[in-house]
Structures are given as structure tokens and as C-alpha cells.
C-alpha positions as CSV (number, residue, x, y, z in Angstrom):
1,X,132.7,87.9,53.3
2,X,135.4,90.5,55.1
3,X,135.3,90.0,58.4
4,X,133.2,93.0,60.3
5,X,131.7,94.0,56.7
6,X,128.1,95.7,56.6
7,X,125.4,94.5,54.1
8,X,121.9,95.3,53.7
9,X,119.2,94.6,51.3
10,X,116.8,96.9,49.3
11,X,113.2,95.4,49.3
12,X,111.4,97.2,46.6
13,X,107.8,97.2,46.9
14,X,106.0,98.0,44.1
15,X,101.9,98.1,44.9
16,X,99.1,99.7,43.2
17,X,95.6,100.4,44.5
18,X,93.8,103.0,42.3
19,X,96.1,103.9,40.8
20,X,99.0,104.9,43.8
21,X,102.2,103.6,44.0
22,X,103.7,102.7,47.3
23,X,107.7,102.4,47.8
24,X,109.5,101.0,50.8
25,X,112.5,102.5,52.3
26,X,116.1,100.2,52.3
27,X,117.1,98.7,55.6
28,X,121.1,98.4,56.8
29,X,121.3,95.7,59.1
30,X,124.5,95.5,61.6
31,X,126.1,91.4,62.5
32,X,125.9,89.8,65.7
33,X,129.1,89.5,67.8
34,X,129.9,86.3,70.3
35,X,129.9,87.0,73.8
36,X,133.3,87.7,75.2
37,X,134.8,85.0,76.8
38,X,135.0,84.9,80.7
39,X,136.6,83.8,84.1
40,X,140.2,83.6,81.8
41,X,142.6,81.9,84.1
42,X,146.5,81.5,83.9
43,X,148.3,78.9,85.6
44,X,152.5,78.0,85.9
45,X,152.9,74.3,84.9
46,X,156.8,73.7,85.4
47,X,159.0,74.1,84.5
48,X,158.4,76.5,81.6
49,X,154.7,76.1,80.4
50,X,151.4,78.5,81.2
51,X,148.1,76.9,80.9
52,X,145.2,79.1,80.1
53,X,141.7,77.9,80.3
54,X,138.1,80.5,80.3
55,X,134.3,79.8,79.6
56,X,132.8,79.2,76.7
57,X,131.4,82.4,74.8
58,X,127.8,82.4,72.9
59,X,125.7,83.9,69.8
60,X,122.4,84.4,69.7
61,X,122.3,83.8,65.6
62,X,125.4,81.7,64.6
63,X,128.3,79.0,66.1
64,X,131.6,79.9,67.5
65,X,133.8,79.0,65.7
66,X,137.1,79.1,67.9
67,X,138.8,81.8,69.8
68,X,141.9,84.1,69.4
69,X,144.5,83.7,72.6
70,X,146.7,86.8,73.0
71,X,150.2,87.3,75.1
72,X,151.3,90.1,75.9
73,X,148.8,92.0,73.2
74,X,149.9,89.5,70.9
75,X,148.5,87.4,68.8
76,X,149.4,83.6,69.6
77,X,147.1,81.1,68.6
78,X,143.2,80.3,67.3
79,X,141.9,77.4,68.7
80,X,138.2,75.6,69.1
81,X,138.9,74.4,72.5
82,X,138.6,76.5,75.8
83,X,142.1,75.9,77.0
84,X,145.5,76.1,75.7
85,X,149.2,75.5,77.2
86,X,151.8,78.3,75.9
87,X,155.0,76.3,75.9
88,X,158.8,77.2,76.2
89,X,158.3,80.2,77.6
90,X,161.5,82.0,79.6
91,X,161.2,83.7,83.4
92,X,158.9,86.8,83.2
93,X,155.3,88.2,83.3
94,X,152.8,87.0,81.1
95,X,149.3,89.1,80.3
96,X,146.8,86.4,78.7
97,X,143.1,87.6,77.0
98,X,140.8,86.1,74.8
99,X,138.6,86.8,72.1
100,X,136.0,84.3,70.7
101,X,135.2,84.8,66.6
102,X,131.4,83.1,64.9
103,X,131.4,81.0,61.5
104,X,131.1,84.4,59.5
105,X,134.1,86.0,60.7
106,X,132.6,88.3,63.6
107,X,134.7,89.0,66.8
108,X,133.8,89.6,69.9
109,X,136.0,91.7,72.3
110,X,138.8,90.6,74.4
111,X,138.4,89.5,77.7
112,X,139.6,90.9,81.0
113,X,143.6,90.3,81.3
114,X,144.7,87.1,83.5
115,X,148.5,88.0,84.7
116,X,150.6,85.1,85.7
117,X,154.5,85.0,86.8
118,X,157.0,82.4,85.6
119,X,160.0,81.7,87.1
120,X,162.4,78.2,85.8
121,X,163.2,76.2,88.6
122,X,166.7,74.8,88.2
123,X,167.7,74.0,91.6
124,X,167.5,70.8,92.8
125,X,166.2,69.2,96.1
126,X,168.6,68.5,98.8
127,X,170.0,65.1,99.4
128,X,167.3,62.8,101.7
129,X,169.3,62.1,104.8
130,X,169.2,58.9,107.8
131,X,168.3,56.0,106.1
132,X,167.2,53.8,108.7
133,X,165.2,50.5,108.4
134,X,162.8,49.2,110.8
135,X,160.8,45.8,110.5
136,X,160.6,42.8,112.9
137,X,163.7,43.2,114.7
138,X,167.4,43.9,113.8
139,X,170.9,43.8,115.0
140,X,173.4,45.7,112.6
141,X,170.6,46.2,110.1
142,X,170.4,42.5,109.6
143,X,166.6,41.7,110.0
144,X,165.3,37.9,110.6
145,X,161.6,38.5,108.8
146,X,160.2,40.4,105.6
147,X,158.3,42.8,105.4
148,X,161.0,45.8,105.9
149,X,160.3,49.8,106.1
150,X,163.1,51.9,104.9
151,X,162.4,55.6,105.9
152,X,164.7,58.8,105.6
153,X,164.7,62.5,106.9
154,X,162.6,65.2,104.7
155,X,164.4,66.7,101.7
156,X,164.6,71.0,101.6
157,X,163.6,72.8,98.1
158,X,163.5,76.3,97.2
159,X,160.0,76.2,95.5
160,X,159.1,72.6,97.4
161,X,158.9,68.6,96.8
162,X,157.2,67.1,94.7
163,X,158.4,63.5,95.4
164,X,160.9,60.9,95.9
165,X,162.3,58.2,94.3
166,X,163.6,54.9,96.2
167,X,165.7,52.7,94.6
168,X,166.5,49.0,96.0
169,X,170.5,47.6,94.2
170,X,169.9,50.7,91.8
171,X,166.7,49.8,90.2
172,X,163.6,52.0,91.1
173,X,161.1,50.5,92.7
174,X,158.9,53.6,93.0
175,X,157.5,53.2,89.8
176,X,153.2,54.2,89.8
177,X,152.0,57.2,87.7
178,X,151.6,59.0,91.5
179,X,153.9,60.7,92.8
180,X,155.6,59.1,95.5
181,X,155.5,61.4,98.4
182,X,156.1,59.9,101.7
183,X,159.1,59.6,103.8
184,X,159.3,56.0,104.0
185,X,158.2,52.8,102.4
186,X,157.4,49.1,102.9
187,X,159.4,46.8,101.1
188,X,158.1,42.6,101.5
189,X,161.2,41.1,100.3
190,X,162.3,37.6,100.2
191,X,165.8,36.3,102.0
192,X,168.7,38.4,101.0
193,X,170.5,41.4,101.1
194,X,169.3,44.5,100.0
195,X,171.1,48.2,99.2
196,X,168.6,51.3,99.5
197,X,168.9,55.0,98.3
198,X,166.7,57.3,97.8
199,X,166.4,60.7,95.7
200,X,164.4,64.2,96.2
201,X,163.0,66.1,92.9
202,X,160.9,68.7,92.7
203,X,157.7,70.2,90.3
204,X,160.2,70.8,87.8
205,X,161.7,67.7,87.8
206,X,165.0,68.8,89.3
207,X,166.3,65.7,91.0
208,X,168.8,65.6,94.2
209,X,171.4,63.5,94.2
210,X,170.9,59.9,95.9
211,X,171.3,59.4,99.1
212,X,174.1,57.3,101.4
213,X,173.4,54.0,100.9
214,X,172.0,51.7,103.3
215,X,172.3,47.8,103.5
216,X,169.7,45.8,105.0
217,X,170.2,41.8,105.1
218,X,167.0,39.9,105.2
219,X,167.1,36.6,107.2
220,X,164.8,33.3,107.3
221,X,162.6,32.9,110.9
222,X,161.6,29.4,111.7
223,X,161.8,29.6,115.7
224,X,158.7,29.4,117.4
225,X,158.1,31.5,121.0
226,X,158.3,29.7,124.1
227,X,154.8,27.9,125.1
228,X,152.9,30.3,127.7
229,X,153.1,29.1,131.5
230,X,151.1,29.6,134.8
231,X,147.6,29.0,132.6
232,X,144.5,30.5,135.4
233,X,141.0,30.7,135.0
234,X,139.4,32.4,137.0
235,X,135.2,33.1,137.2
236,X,134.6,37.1,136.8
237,X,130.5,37.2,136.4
238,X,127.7,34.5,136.2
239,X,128.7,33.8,132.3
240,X,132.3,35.1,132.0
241,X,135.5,34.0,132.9
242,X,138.9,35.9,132.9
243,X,142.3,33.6,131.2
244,X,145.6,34.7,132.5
245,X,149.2,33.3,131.5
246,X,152.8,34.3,132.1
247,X,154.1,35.5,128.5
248,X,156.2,33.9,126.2
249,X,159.8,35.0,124.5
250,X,160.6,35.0,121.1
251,X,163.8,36.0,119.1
252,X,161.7,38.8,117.0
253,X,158.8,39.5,119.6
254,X,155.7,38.1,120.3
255,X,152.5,39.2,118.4
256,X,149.8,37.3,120.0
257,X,148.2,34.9,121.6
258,X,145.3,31.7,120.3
259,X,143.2,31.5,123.4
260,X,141.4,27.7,122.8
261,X,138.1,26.7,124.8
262,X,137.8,22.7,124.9
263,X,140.2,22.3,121.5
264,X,138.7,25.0,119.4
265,X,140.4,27.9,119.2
266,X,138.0,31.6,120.6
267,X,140.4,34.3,119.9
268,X,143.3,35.9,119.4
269,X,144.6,38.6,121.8
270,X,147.5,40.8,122.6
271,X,148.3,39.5,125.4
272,X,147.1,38.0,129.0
273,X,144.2,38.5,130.6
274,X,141.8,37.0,127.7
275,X,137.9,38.1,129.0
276,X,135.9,35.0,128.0
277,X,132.1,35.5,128.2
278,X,128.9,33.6,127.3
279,X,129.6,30.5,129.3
280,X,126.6,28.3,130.9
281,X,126.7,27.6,135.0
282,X,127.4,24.0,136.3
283,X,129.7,23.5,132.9
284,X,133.6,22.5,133.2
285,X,135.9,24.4,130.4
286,X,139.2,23.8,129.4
287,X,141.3,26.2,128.3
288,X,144.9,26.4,126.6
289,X,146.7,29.4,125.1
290,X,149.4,29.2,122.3
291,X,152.3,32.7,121.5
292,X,152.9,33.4,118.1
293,X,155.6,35.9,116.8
294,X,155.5,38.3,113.5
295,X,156.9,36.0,110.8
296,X,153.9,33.3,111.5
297,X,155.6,30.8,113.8
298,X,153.2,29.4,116.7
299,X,154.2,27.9,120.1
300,X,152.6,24.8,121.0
301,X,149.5,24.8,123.6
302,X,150.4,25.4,127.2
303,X,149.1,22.7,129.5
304,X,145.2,22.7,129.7
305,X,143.1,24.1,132.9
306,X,139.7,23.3,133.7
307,X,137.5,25.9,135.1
308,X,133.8,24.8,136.1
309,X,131.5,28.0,136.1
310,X,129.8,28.1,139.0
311,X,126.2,29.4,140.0
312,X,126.5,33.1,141.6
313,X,125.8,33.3,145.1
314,X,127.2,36.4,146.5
315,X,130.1,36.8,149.4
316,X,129.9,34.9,152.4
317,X,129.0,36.7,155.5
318,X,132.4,38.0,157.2
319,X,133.2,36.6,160.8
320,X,134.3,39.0,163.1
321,X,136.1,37.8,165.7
322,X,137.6,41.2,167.2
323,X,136.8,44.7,168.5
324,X,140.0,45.8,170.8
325,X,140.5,49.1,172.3
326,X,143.6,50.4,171.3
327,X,144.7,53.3,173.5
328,X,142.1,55.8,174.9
329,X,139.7,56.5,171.5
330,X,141.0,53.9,168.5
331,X,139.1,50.6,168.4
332,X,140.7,47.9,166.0
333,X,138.3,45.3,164.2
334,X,139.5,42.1,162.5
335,X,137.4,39.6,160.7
336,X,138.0,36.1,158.8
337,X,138.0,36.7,154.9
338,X,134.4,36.0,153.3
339,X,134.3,33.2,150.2
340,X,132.6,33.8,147.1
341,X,132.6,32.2,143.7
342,X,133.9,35.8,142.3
343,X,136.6,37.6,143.4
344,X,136.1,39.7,146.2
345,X,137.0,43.4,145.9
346,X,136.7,44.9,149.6
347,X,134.6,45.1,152.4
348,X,132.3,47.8,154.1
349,X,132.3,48.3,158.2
350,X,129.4,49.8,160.2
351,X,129.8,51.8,163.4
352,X,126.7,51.8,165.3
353,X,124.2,50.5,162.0
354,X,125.7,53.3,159.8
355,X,129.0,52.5,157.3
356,X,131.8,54.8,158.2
357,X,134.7,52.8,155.8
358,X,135.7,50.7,152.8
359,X,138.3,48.5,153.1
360,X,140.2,45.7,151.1
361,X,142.3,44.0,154.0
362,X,140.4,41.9,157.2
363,X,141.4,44.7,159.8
364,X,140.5,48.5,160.6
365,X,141.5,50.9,162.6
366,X,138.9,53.3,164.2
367,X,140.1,56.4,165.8
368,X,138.8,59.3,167.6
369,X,136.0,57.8,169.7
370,X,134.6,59.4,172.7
371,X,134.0,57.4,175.4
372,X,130.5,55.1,174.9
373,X,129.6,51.9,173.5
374,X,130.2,50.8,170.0
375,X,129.2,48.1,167.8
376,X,130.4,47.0,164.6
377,X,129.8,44.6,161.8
378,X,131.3,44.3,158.5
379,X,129.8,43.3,154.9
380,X,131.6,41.8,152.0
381,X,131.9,43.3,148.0
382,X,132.4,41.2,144.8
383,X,133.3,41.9,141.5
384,X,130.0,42.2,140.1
385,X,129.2,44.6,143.5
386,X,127.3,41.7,144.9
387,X,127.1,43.4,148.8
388,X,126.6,40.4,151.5
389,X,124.5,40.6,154.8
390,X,126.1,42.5,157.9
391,X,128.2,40.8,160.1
392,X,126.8,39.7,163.7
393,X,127.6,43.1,165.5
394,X,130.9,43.0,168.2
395,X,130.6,45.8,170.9
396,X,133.2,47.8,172.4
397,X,133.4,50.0,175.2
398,X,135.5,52.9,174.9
399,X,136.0,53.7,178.7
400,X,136.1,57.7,179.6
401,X,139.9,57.9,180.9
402,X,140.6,60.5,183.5
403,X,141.0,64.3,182.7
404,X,143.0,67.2,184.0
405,X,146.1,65.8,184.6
406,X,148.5,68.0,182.6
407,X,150.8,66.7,180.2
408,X,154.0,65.4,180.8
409,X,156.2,68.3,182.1
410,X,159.7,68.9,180.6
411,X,161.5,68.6,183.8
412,X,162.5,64.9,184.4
413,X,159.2,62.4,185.2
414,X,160.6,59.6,188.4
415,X,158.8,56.7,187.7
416,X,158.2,53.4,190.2
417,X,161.6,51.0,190.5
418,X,162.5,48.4,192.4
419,X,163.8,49.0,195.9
420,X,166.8,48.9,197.4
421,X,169.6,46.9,196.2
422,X,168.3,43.7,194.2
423,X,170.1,40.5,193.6
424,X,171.5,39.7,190.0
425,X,169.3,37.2,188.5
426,X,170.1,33.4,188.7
427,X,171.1,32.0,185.0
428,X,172.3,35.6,183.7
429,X,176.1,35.4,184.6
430,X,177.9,35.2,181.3
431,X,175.0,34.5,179.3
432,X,175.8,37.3,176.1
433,X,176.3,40.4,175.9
434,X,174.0,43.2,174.1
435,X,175.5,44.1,171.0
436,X,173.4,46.5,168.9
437,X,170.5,48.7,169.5
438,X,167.6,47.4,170.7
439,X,163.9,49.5,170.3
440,X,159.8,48.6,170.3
441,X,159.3,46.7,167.6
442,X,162.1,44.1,167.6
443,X,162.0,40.4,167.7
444,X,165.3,38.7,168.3
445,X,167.5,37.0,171.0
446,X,168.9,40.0,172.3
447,X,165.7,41.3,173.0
448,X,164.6,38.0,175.0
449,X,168.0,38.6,176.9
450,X,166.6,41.8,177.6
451,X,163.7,40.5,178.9
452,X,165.3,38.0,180.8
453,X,167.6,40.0,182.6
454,X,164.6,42.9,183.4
455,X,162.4,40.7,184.8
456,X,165.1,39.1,187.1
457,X,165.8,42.8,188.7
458,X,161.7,43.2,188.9
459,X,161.2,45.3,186.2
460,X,159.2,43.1,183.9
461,X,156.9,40.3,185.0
462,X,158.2,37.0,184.3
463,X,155.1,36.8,181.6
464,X,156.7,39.6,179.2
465,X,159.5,38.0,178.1
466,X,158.0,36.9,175.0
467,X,161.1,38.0,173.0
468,X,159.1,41.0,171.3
469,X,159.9,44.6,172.1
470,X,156.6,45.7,173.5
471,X,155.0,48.4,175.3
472,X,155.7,45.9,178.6
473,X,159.7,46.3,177.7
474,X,159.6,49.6,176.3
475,X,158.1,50.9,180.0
476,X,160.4,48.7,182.3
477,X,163.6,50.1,179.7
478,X,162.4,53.8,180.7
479,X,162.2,52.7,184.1
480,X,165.5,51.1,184.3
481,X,167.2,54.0,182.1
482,X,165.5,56.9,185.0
483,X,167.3,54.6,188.2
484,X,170.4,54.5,186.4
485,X,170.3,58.2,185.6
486,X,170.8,57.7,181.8
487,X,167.9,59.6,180.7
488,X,164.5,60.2,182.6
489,X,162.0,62.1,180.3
490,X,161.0,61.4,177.2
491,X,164.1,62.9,175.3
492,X,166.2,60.9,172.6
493,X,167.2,57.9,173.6
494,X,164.7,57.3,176.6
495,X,163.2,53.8,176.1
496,X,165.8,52.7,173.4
497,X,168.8,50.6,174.3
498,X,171.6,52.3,173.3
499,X,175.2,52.4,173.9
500,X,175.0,53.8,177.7
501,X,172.2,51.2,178.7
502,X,174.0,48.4,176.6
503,X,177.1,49.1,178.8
504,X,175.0,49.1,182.7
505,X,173.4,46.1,180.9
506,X,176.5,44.4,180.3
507,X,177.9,44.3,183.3
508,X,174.7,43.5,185.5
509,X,174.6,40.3,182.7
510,X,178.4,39.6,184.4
511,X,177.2,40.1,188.0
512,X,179.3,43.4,188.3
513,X,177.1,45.2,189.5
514,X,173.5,45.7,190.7
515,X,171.1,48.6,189.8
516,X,170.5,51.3,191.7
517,X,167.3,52.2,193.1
518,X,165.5,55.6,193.1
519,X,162.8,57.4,195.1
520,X,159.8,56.1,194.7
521,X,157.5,58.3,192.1
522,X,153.9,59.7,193.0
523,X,151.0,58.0,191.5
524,X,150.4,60.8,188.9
525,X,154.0,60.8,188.1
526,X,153.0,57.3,186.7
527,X,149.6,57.9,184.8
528,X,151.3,61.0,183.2
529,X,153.5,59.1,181.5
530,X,151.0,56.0,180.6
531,X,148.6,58.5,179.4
532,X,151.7,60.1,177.6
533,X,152.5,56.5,176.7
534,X,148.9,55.8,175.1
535,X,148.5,59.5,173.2
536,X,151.8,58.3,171.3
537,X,150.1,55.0,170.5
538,X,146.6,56.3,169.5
539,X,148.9,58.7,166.8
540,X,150.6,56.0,165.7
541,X,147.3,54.1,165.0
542,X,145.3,56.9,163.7
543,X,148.1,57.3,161.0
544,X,148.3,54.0,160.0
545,X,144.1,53.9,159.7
546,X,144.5,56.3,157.1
């Protein structure tokens, strides 16, 4: 039949009852169109195709039988599949519908448009740039192990990159079905040496020109890192020890470590401290530890250590042995180290049955006190936070020092000397001389000298002269600087030996002369400046509690 043409059929009826006649009137019947075809899409595939694709149509009374693909309003193919790729087409717009046609010839309508926009790509990728290799180690790109990475700067495209090709001595060694689309790539290659490039293309296959080259010699490794030293073992919980070594060198770097428990190796770890764990108490352990670099080469064992876990106790009980006021209000407390089978991580001290600090040394400084009685005792801390019983408590008394004397004026402070005209000192004539500086604090010869010489002029009792710059020194220097008129308050220089007291010094050393004495100074003259003395000190503590 014509396609779309009509055709009906006459029925004639001929029936007779008494003696009527009954006709039936013709029927025209129409044909039943497919569905029309839907969701058409239309897609670029470079560099010069179109690919169309849309859902299958139906018929209620027949089969489709294929489907008419138009471009442009044209005509362009029939075909009995739901896709089809336009080739060879130029730059430009293209308007895609479909029509789907039945077994007899009957066609449906065309589908709504699908508009797509080719444009041929003929610009190429720009060049990949920095080669660089990286791998076990290198000098001059000459690498001692396999495997190597080889990896180079992003390439640039006007419509964008599809891949890249790597080639190693010209032969491409990017070869899968997948596009190869990352910026570097892992190359295990044997000894040798080894010329890379690499080259951008894009979705329609426009390829960039290779790269610079890069050379890349591959060397053997057979040296082994050094064995690890200074093996410990030290117990870190009831069941777990921590292993600790000095690391080893290697020419190409050192990738881990074989940690071995009594001959059998128990792991392998980055580096030192190793945590073993699940030990049993009252059992000895040896241990051993063994470096091994990238390319497979192992050190031999370090000397072996034996550990013997031992049964958790807790920290001993510390043993104070001091509480000594410092000063007017800062009390200093020093105790023997407490043992434990675990490290031991600090310790807690109670003023008065309450804990006021946590420490890690043996010593603390407590400042601020008001006058009253204190006691103290101090607890120790493990790893684990094991806490051991309080110390037997050490009392102080912090006495209450006497108030409303004002503070140290700014006009010069006399304080006591010796009277009259004193004798130089037997044994000091020609001794040495003072050559530098001397201040609280120092320990040397020229300080005993000091000393020495001070005590023979009654400034400083015999006792002092321990060779240490002390408060003792510091107060008979002040006292000695006031009756020689050098200085007198507690400006720069007053206490210090400097150049003007080094020079009286020298020459009372060489018997030329003999100090001169002052007034005597009142009695509060004196406490002000010990009380000035022991404020100084007490700052000087407090900061260094804290």
C-alpha cells in the first residue's frame, strides 16, 4: 500500500425476516500512527561528528519499523536503531528531529528539535614543561634504585586536555585503551639509562609537540644502612615496654626498621620508639633492631638488650629533706627523687594537707606566705598516673618581719663599717690583682681574693670566704663601696665590683693604702636596706617559681 492511504470495507448484510430486508451502512476506517519519538538529544563527538540518540516510539496495532533522522529539515538517514552519528560534518549549527514510521508505511510526526554547535578543533595543546624525576634519591638525575616517577608541568588547550603521552628512548609507553591523564608516572625500570618526553593532545586528537628531553640513569644499590646503636628498653605499663635506638644512615635513606623479640622478628616501624605490648611480669626479653633502606638492603642486628618486665608497684614515697625560708614569705622544699619500675612523670606538693603545685624537678619555690606555720609533703606520679602516698610533712615557720619602716629613701643609706683606720691584712701584699668585674653569683679565684681581702679589713667574717659571691659578699661590697664614697644607695654599680672599687681594691691588695672609715649608721639605716636586700630576693624567687 501508499503510505498514509485510506481503505475501508463495505459489509453487505443481506437478512430477511418476513419478508424485510435489512442493509448495513459502509464503514471508513483511518490507520494508526507510532508515537513520536522523545527526549532527542544531540551531542559533539570531535572532532567533526554529532551523535544523536531519543526513546523509542510505540503502536498500539503494529511494529516500528525504523525511524527517519532529519538535519537541518532534511532528510538524512532511516535507521532501526535509536541512535545515529552524522559524520564529517564542518563548523556550524545543526537542528536534529526524528520521526518514527510502522511496518505499513505510517508516520508519526517529528519530534521536538535538539540544536547542537560544532566547532573543529585544530589547535593543538601546548608543550608539557619541567620534566623532573623523583625516586629513591639522585644526584644529577642519576638515581641508585628503580622504581622512578617522571612528572611535568600541566599542558594549556583552548577547548582542554584530553591526555598525554609519555614516551621512554622514543617508544610510548602509555599505551592502555584509557586515556592517560595524569601529570606524572611511575616507571620500575631495570639498571640503565633512560630518555623521557612527554606530549599534550586534546579531544580532537590534536597533539603538542614533545617535550625537552630528560635523562635519568638508573643505578644498582647493594649497600646496606648502618646497624642501629644505643638499643634501650624501657618498661612503660604492667605488660608493655617502649624500644628506642639511635638511627641508622644509608646512601638512599632509610625506610624502616625490624624490631626482634628473643630472635623472632615483631614488627616493622618507621622509626624509634617501637611500643611493644602484651608481655608477662617476672619475664626477661631480648630485643634487637635491624634499618633497612628503599631498594631492600637490611643492616645487621644491633647488639641485643635484655629487659625483665617487672611487677607494677607504684612510685616510691619521696623523702623530703628540706623546707627553708627564703626571704620574708617564699619557702623552698627539696626532696630525694622517688623509684619506680615506670618512669616517673612529676610530683604533686601539699601546703597545709591541700595540693597547691605539680612539678617535674625535686625542688619548689613557694612564695607569698603570710607569716604562720606551714607544712608540706610531696607525692610522686608515674606514667600510668600511678599517685604514691604523701610525704612525712616538714614544717616551716614563716616569722612575721617588722612593719612600718619605709622603704629605702633615694638619698644615700650609711651603713655600719669598720672603725677608724684598720691594718692591711697579713698575706695580701702582692697577692693578684682584680682584673674583671666581679657580681652575686660568681665563683672563681678573684672572688675568694675578694673575700680574703674583705674579711681581713672586717668586713666579712672569716667564715664567708667560701669563694662564692653571696649575699654575705654582696653586703660587705656595699658597705665597703659607701666608706670609700664610690657609691652608697642602691644605684648602678652599688654592690658590683667595677672599675672604681677594682682600683681602691688594688691598691689596699699592695698595702698602699688603708680604707677609710665612715660614721657609724643608725640601726634602721641597716634593716632598711636588709629588708630592701630580702624584697629583691623574694622577686627573684617568686619569678623563678613560676
Amino acid at each position: 500500500m501508499k503510505k498514509g492511504k485510506y481503505y475501508g470495507v463495505i459489509i453487505l448484510i443481506a437478512f430477511g425476516v418476513a419478508g424485510f430486508g435489512f442493509f448495513a451502512r459502509a464503514q471508513v476506517v483511518g490507520p494508526t500512527l507510532p508515537s513520536v519519538p522523545t527526549a532527542v538529544t544531540a551531542t559533539v563527538v570531535p572532532p567533526s561528528q554529532i551523535s544523536i540518540a531519543w526513546t523509542a516510539a510505540t503502536e498500539s496495532s503494529g511494529t516500528i519499523e525504523g525511524y527517519y533522522v532529519y538535519r537541518n529539515g532534511v532528510q538524512i538517514a532511516a535507521t532501526a536503531d535509536t541512535s545515529l552519528v552524522d559524520p564529517g560534518l564542518a563548523s556550524g549549527v545543526y537542528v536534529y528531529t526524528v520521526a518514527a514510521y510502522d511496518m505499513s508505511g505510517n508516520v508519526s510526526a517529528r519530534s521536538s528539535p535538539a540544536s547542537v554547535t560544532l566547532v573543529i578543533d585544530t589547535t593543538p595543546p601546548s608543550v608539557p614543561t619541567g620534566l623532573t624525576v623523583s625516586g629513591t634519591t639522585s644526584t644529577n638525575s642519576v638515581y641508585v634504585q628503580a622504581p622512578i616517577t617522571i612528572s611535568w608541568s600541566a599542558s594549556t588547550d583552548n577547548v582542554g586536555i584530553a591526555g598525554y603521552y609519555v614516551y621512554r628512548n622514543g617508544i610510548k609507553i602509555t599505551t592502555s585503551t584509557t586515556a592517560f591523564t595524569s601529570t606524572s608516572i611511575t616507571d620500575a625500570v631495570v639498571p640503565g639509562t633512560y630518555t623521557y618526553t612527554v606530549a599534550a593532545y586534546d579531544a580532537a586528537q590534536n597533539v603538542s609537540d614533545r617535550s625537552v628531553p630528560l635523562t635519568v640513569t638508573v643505578l644498582v644499590n647493594n649497600t646496606p644502612p648502618s646497624i642501629p646503636t644505643n638499643v634501650s628498653v624501657q618498661q612503660v605499663s604492667a605488660t608493655g615496654v617502649n624500644v628506642a635506638w639511635t638511627a641508622s644512615t644509608d646512601s638512599i635513606g632509610i625506610a624502616g626498621y625490624q624490631v626482634y623479640r628473643n630472635g623472632v622478628q615483631v614488627a616493622s616501624a618507621a622509626g624509634s620508639p617501637y611500643a611493644d605490648s602484651g608481655l608477662s611480669a617476672g619475664t626477661n626479653y631480648l630485643y634487637a633492631v635491624a634499618a633497612y633502606d628503599a631498594a631492600g638492603n637490611f643492616s645487621q642486628l644491633s647488639s641485643a638488650v635484655q629487659m625483665r618486665v617487672q611487677s607494677i608497684s607504684g612510685p616510691s614515697v619521696p623523702d623530703v629533706y628540706s623546707a627553708t625560708l627564703l626571704g620574708t614569705s617564699t619557702v623552698r622544699i627539696s626532696w630525694v627523687s622517688s623509684w619506680d619500675v615506670l618512669p616517673i612523670t612529676g610530683y604533686f606538693i601539699y601546703r597545709n594537707g591541700t595540693q597547691i603545685a605539680s612539678v617535674t624537678s625535686t625542688n619548689y619555690l613557694d612564695g607569698g606566705l603570710a607569716s604562720g606555720t606551714y607544712a608540706y609533703g610531696v607525692s610522686a606520679t608515674d606514667v600510668t598516673g600511678a599517685v604514691s602516698a604523701l610525704s612525712a610533712a616538714v614544717s616551716v615557720i614563716v616569722p612575721a618581719f617588722q612593719s612600718g619602716i619605709a622603704p629605702l629613701a633615694a638619698t644615700p643609706v650609711v651603713v655600719s663599717s669598720p672603725s677608724g683606720t684598720v691594718s692591711a691584712p697579713a698575706g695580701t701584699n702582692g697577692s693578684m690583682s682584680f682584673t674583671q668585674n666581679l657580681y652575686f653569683g660568681l665563683r672563681n679565684a678573684q672572688v675568694s681574693a675578694l673575700q680574703s681581702l674583705l674579711a681581713g679589713y672586717g668586713y666579712l667574717a672569716s667564715a664567708a670566704t667560701t669563694g662564692f659571691f653571696g649575699n654575705l659578699t654582696l653586703r660587705a661590697v656595699e658597705k665597703f663601696q659607701c666608706d670609700q664614697n664610690i657609691v652608697c644607695t642602691g644605684g648602678a654599680g652599688w654592690g658590683t665590683v667595677g672599675p672604681k672599687t677594682r682600683n681602691i681594691l688594688n691598691n689596699l691588695q699592695e698595702g698602699n693604702s688603708t680604707p677609710t672609715a665612715s660614721s657609724t649608721s643608725a640601726l634602721n639605716a641597716e634593716i632598711q636596706a636588709l629588708q630592701a636586700e630580702l624584697a629583691n630576693l623574694e622577686q627573684q624567687l617568686s619569678a623563678a617559681s613560676h
